[in-house]
Backbone as a ProteinNet text record, in pm:
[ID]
protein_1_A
[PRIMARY]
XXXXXXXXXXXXXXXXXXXXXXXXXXXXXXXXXXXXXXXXXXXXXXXXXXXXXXXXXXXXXXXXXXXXXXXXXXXXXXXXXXXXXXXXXXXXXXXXXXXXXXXXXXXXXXXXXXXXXXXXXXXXXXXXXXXXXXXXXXXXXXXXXXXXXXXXXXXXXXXXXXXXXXXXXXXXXXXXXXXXXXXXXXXXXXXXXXXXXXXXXXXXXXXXXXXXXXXXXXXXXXXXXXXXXXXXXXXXXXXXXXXXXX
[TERTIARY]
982.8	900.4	980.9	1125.1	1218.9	1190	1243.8	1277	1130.1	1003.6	912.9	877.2	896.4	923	988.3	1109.2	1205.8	1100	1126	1058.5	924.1	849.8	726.2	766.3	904.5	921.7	1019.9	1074.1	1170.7	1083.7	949.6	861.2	772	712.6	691.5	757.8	870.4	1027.9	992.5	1034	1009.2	870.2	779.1	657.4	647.4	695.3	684.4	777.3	893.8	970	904.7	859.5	812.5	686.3	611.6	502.6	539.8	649.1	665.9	676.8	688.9	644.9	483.7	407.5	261.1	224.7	312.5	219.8	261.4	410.6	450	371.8	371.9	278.4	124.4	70.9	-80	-60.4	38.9	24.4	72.3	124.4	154.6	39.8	-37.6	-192.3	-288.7	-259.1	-381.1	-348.2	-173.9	-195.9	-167	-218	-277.4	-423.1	-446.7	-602.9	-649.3	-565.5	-600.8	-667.9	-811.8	-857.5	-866.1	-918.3	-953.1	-815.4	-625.5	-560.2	-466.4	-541.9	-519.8	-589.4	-714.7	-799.6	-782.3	-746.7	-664	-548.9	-466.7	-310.3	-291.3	-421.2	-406.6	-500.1	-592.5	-635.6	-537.1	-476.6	-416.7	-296.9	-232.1	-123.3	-194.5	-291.5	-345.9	-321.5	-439.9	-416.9	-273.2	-205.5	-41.9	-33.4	9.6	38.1	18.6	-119.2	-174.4	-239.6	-169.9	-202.9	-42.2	-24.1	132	238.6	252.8	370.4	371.9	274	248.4	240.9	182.9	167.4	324.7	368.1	477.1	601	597.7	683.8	658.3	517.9	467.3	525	512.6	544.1	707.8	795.5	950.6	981.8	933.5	983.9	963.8	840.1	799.7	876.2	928.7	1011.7	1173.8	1202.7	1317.1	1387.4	1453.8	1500.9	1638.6	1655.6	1844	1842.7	1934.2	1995.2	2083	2107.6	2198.5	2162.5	2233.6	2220.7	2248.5	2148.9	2189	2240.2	2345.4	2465.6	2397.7	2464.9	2402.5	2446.5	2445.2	2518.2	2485.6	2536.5	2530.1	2504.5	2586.6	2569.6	2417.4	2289.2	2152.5	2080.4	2173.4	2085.9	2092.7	2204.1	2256.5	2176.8	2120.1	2081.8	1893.7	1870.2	1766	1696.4	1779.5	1765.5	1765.5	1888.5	1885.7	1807	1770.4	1643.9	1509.1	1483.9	1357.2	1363.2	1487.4	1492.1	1459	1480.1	1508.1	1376.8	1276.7	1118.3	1024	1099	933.2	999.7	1163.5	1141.6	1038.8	1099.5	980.9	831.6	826.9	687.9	594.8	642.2	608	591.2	680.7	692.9	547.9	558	436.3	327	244.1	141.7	97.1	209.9	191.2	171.4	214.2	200.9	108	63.9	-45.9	-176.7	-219.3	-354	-316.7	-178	-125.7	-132.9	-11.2	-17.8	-131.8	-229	-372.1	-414.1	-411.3	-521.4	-415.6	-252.2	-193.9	-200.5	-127.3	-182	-301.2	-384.3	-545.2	-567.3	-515.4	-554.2	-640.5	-696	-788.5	-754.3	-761.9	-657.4	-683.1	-775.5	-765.3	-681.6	-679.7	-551.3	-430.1	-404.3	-251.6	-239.8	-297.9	-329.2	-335.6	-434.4	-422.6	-301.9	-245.1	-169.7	-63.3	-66	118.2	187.7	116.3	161.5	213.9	127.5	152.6	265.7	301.2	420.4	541.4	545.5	651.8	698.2	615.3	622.5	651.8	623.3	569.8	706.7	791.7	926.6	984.5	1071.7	1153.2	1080.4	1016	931.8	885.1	860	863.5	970.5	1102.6	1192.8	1258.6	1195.7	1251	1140.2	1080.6	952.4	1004.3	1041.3	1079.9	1195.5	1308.3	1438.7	1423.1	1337.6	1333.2	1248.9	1137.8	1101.9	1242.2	1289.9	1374.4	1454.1	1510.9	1557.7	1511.5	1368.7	1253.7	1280	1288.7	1259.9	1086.8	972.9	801.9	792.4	805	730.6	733.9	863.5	900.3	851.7	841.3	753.4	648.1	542.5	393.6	417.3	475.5	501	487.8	577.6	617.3	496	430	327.9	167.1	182.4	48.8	45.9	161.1	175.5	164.5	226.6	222.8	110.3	-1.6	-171	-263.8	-214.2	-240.8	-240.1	-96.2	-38.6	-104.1	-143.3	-225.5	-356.2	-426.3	-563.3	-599.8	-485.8	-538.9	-481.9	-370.1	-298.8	-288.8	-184.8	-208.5	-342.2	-429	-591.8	-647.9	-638	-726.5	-640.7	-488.6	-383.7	-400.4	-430.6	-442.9	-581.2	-721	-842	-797.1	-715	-756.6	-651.4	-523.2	-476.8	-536.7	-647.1	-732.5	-831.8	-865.2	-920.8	-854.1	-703.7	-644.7	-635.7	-595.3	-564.4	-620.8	-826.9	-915.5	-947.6	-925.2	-996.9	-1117.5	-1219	-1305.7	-1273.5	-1279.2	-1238.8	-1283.1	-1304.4	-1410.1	-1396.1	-1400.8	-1352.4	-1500.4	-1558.1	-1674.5	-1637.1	-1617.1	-1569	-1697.2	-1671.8	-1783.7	-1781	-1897	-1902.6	-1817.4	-1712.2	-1616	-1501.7	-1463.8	-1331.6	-1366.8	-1510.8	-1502.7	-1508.6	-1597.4	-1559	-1458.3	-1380.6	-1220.6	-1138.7	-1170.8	-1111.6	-1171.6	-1261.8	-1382.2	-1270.3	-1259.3	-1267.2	-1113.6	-1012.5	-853.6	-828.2	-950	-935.9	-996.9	-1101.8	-1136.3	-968.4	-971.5	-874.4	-783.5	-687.3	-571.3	-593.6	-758.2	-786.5	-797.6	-852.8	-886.1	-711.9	-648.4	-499.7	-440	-428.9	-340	-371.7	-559.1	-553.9	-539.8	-453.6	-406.1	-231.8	-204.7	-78.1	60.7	38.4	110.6	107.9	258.4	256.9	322.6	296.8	294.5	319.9	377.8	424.9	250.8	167.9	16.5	-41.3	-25.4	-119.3	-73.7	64.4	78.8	47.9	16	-52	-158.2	-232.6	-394.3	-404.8	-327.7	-276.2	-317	-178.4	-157.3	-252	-316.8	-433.8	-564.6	-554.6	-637.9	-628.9	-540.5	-435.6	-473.8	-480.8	-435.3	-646.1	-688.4	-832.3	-883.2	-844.6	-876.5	-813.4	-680.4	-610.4	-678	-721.8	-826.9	-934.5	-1023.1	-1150.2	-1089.7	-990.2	-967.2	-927.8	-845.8	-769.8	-934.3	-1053.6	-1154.5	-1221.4	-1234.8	-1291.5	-1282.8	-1381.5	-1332	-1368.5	-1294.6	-1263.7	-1310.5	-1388.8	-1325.2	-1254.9	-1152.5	-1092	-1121.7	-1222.2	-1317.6	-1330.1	-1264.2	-1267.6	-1432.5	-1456.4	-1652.7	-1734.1	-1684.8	-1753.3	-1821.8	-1914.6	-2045.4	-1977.3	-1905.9	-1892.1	-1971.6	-2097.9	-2191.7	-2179.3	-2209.4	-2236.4	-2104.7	-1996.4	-1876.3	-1933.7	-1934.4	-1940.2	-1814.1	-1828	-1708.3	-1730	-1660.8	-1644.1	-1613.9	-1694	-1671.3	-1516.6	-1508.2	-1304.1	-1318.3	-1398.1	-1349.2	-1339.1	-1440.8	-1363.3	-1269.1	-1195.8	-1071.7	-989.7	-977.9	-877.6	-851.9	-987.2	-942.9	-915.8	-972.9	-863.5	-746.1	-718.1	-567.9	-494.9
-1425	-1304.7	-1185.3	-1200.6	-1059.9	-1118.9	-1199.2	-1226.3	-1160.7	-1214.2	-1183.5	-1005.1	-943.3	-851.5	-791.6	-801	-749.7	-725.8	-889.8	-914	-787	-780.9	-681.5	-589.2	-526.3	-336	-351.9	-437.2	-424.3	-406	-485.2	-484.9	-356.5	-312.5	-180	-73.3	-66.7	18.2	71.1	-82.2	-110.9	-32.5	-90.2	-39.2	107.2	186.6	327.9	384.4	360.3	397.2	379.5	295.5	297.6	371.8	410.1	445.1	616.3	665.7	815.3	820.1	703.8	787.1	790	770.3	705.3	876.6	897.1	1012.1	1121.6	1154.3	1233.8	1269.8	1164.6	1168.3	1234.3	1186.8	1214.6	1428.9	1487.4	1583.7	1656	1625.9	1696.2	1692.4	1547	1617.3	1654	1647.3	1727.7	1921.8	1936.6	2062.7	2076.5	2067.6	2055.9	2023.9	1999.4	1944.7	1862.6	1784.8	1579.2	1526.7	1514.8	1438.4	1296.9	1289.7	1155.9	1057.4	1138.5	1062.5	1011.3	1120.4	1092.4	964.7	985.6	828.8	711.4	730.2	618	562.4	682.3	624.4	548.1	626.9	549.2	409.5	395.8	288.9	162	194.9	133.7	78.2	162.6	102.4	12.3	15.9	-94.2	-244.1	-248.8	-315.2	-366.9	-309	-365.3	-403.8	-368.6	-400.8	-558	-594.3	-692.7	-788.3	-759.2	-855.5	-890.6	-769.1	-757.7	-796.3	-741.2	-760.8	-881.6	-914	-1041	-1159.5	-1138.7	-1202.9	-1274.9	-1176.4	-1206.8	-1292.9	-1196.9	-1219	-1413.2	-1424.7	-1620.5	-1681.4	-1643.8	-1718.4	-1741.4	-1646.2	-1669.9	-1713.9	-1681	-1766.8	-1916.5	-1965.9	-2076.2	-2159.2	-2057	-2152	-2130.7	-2090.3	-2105	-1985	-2055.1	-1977	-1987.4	-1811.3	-1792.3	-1760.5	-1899.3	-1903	-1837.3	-1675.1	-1610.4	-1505.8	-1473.6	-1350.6	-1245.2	-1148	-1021.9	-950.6	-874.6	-787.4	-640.6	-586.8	-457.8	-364	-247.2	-174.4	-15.9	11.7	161.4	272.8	274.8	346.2	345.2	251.6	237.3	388.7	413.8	504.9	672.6	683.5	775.9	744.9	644.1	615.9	641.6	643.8	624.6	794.8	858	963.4	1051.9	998.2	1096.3	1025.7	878.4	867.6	922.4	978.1	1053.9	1173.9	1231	1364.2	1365.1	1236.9	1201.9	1163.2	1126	1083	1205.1	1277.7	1413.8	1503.1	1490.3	1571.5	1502.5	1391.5	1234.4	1245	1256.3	1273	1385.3	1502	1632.9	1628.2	1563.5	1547.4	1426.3	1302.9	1221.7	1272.7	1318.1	1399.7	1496.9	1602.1	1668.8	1674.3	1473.7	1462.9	1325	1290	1165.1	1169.7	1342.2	1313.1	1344.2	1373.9	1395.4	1219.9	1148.3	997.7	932	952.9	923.7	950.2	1049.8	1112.8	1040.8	1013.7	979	857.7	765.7	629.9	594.4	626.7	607.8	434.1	505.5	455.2	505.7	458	565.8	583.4	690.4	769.8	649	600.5	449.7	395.8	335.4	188.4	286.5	426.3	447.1	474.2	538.9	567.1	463.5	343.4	253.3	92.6	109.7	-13.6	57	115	145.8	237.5	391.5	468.8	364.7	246.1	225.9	80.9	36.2	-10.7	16.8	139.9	197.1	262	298.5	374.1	310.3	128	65.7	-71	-19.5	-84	-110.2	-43.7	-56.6	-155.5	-142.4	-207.9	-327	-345.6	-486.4	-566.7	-481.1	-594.3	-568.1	-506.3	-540.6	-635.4	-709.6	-840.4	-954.4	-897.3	-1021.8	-1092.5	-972.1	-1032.4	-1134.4	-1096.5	-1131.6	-1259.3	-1243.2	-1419	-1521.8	-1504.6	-1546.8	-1616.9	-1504	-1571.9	-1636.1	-1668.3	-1758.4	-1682.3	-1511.4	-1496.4	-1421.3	-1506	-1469.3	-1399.3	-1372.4	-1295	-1132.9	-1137.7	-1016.5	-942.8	-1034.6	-998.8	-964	-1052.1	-1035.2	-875.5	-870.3	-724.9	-584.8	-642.7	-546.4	-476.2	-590.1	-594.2	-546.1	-662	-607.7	-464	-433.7	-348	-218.8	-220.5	-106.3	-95.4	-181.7	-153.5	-49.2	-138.3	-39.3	15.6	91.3	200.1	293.4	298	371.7	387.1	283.4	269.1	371.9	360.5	401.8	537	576.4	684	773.6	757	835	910.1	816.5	874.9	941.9	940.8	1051.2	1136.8	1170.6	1238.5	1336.2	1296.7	1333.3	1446.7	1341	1391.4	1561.3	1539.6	1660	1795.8	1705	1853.8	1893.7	1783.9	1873.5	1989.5	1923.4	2017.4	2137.3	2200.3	2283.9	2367	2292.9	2390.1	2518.4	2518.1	2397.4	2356.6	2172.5	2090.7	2041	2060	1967	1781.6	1720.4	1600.3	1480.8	1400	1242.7	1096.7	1030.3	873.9	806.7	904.6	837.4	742.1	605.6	519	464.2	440.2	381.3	208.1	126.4	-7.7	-50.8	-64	-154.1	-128	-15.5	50.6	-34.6	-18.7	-90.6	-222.9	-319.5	-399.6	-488.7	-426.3	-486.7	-494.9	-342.7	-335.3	-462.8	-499.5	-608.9	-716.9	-706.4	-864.7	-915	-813	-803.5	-886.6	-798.5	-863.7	-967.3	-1025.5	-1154.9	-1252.9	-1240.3	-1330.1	-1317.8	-1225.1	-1246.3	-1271	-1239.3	-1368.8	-1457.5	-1546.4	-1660.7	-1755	-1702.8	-1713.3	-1681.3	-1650.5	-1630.1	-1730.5	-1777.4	-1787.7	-1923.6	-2021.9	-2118.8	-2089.7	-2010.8	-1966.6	-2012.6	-2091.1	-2124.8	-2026.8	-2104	-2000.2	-2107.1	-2103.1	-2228.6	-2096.5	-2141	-2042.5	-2065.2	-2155.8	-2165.8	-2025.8	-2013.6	-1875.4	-1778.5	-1771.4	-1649.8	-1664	-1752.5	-1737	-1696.6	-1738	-1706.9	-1535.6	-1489.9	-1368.2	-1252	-1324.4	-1256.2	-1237	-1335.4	-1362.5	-1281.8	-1252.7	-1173.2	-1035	-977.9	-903.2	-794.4	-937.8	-927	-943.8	-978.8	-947.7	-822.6	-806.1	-635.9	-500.9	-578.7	-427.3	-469.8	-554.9	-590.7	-517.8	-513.3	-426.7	-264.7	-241.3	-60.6	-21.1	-144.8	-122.6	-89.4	-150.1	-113.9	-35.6	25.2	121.8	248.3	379.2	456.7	589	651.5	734.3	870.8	983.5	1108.9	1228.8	1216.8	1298	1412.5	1467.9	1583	1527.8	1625.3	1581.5	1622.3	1657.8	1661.3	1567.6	1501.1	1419.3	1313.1	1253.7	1186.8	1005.2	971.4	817.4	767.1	767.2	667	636.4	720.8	728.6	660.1	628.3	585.1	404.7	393	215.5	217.4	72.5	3.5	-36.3	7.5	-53.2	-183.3	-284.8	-391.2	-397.9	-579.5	-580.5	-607.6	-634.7	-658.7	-541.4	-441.8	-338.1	-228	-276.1	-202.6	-300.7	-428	-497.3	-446.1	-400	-396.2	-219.4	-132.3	-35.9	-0.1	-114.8	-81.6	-120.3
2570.3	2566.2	2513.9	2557.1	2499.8	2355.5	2342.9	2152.6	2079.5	2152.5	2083.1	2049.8	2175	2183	2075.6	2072.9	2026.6	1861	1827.1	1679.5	1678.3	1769.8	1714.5	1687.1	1811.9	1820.8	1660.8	1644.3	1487.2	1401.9	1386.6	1274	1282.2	1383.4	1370	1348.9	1351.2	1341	1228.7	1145.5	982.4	908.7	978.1	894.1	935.4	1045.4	1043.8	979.9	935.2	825	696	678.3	545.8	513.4	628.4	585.5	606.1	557.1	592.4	393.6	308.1	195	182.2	199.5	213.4	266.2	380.6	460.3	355.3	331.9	228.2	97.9	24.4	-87	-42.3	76.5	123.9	119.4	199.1	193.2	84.4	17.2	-118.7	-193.3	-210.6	-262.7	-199.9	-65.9	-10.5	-10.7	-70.9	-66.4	-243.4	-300.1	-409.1	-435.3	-341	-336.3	-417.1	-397.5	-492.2	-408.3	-369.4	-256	-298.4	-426.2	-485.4	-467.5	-509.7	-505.9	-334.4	-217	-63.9	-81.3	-108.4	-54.6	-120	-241.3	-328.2	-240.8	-268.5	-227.7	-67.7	-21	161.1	144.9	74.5	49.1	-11.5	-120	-186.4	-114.4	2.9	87.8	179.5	257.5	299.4	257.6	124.6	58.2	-10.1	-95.8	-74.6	27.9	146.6	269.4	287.5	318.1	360.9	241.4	137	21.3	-81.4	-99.4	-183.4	-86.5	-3.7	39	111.5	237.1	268.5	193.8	71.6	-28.9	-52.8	-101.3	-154.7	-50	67.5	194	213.4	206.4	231.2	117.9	-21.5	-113.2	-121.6	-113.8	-131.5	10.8	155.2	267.7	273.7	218.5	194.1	56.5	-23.2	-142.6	-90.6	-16.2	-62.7	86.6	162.7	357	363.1	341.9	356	503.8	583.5	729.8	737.9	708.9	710.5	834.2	914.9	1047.9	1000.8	980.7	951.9	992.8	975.8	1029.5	1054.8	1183.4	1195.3	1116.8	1026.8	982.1	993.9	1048.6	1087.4	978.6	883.7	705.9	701.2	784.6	715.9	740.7	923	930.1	823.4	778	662.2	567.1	477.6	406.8	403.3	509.6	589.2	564.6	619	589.8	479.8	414.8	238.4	163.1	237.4	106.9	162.4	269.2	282	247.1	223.5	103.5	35.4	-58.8	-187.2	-225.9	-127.4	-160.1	-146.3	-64.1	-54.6	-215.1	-261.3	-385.2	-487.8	-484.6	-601.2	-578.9	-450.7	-414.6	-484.2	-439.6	-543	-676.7	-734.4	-881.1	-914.2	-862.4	-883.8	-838.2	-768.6	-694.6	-837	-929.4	-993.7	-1115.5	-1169.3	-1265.7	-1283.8	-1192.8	-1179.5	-1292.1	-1277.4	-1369.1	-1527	-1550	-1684.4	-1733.8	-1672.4	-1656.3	-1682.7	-1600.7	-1657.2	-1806.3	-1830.9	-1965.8	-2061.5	-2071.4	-2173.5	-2186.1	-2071.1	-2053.3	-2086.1	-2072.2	-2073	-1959.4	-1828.8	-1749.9	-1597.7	-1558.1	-1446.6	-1327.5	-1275.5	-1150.2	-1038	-1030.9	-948.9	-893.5	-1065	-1056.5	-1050.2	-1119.9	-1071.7	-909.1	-864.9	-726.6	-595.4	-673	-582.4	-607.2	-760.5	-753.4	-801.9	-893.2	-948.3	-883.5	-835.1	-730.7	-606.4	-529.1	-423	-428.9	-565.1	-596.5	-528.1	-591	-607.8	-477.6	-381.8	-281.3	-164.2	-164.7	-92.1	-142.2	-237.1	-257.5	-162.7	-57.3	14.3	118.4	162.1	245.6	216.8	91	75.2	22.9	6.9	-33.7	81.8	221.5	365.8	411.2	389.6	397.5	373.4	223.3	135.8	204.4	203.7	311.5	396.7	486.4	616.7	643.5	505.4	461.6	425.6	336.5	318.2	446.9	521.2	626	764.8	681.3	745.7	877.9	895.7	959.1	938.5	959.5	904.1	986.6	1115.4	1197	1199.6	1155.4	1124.9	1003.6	901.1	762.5	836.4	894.7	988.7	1038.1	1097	1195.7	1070.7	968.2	870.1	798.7	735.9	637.7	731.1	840.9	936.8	989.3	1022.6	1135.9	1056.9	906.5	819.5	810.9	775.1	723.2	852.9	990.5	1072.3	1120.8	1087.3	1097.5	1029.1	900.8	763.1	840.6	840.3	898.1	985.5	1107.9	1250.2	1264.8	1216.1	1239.7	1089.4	976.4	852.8	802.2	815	734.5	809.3	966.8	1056	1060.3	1046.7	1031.3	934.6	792.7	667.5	672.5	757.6	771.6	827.1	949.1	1015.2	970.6	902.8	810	687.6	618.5	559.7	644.2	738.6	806.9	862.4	892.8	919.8	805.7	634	527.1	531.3	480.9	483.5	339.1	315.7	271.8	307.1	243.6	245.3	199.5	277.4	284.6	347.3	331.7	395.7	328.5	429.6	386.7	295.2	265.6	152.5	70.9	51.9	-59.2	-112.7	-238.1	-308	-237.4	-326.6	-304	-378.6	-442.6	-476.4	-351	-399.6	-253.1	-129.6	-89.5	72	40.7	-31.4	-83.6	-97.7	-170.7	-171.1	-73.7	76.2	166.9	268.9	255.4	315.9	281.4	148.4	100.9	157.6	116.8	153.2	325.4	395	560.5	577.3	516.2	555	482.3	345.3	307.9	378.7	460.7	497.2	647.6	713.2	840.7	805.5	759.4	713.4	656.4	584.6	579.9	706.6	799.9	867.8	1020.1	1000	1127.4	1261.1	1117.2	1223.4	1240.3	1216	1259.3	1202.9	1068	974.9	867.7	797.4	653.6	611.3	456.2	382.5	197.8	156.4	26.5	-108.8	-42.4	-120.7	-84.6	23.8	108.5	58.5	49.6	-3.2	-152.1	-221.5	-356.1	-353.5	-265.6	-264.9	-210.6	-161.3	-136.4	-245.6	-312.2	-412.8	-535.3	-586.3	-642.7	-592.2	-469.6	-426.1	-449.5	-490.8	-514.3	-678	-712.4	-876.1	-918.1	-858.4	-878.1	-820.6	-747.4	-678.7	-833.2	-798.2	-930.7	-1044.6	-1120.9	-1242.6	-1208.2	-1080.5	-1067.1	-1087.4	-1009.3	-1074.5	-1205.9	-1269.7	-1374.9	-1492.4	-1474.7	-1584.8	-1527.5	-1386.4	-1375.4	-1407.1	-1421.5	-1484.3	-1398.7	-1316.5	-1178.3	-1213.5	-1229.7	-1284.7	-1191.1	-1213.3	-1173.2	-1052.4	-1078.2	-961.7	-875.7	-743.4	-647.3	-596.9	-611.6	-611.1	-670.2	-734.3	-817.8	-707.7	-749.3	-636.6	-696.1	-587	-586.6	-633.6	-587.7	-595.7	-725.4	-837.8	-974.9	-1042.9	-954	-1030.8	-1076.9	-1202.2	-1238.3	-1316.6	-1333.7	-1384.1	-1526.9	-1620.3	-1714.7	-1763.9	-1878.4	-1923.6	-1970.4	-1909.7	-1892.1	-2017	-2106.2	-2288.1	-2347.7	-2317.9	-2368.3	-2291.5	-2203.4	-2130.9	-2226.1	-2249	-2362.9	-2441.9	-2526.5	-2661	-2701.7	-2575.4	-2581.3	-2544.3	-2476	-2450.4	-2560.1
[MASK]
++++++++++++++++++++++++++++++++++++++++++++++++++++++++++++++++++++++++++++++++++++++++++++++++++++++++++++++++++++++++++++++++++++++++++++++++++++++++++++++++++++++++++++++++++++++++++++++++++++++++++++++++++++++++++++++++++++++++++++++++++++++

């Protein structure tokens, strides 16, 4: 019961460290008043969370388990810290240049918001997953990856909600039918995967695949920018012609 213990309070450790770039990024555009890229970017860590990183964490623990004991090292917590300096300056800078990125790329505040923003942000954290697959230690990936999603879920987004409400932002978890959708679809697949209590490096394919069909639905959709703008009316563009303009 200690060991198990132990394993949850480490994996939540983990996922509340990581999710301080997630919250960072959230208030830099909410004081800019990016609402569209708060509900993206908190959406989009979810999803990573419980598709990417899990994803990934099943597939390399399942191919391939370094029996190595990880050493404690003290230097992490130094590190720990100047890199959360080092993310609210980055943070500012991406937040400010996201809808430039858009119009040049000619890609839609979406997919950067919900897959390439949450890449990048959502790094450290998953190559602390990946590790810890590896050293077939899974449960701890589980803790990492789960525990981050509802961490976001339960705490960041009503967090986010009510310092819009202090600025004041006008602000609300309104998602269109793809957004909930995908958020639908993300939790059945990774119950349905998870729930005889194995991990097998297939699952985390089917994961990932799940993954990579979700970022294909934002990647042709086409977002506009205004944070007023009426969801409902958002459709998706045909994926032949998102091809052949790219």
């Amino acid at each position: 019961m200690f060991y198990i213990f132990l394993i949850t309070v480490g994996g939540l450790l983990n996922a509340t460290c990581g999710n301080v770039t997630e919250l960072i990024i959230a208030i830099f555009a909410l004081s800019s008043n990016k609402i569209v890229v708060v509900k993206y970017s908190l959406l989009g860590s979810i999803l990573s969370n419980i598709l990417l990183v899990l994803g990934t964490s099943l597939l390399c623990g399942g191919i391939a388990n370094l029996k190595v004991e990880q050493k404690y090292d003290r230097s992490g917590i130094a590190w720990l810290v100047g890199m959360t300096v080092f993310i609210v300056v980055l943070s500012e800078y991406v937040v400010d240049t996201i809808e430039d990125a858009s119009d040049s790329w000619g890609l839609s505040v979406s997919f950067l918001s919900i897959i390439l923003l949450l890449i990048v942000g959502n790094a450290a954290e998953h190559a602390g997953a990946i590790v810890f697959a590896f050293k077939n230690k899974i449960d701890i990936s589980l803790a990492v990856a789960l525990g981050s999603a509802t961490q976001i879920a339960m705490f960041v987004v009503p967090l986010c909600v009510i310092i819009a409400w202090i600025i004041p932002i006008n602000m609300d978890l309104n998602f269109n039918l793809l957004e909930t959708g995908s958020l639908a679809l993300a939790i059945i697949v990774t119950g349905f995967t998870l729930q005889d209590g194995t991990s097998h490096y297939m699952k985390g394919v089917v994961l990932l695949l799940c993954y990579i069909v979700i970022g294909a639905c934002f990647f042709v959709q086409r977002t506009p920018f205004n944070n007023q703008a009426d969801v409902t009316n958002i459709t998706l563009k045909p994926a032949t012609n998102a091809v052949l303009s790219a």
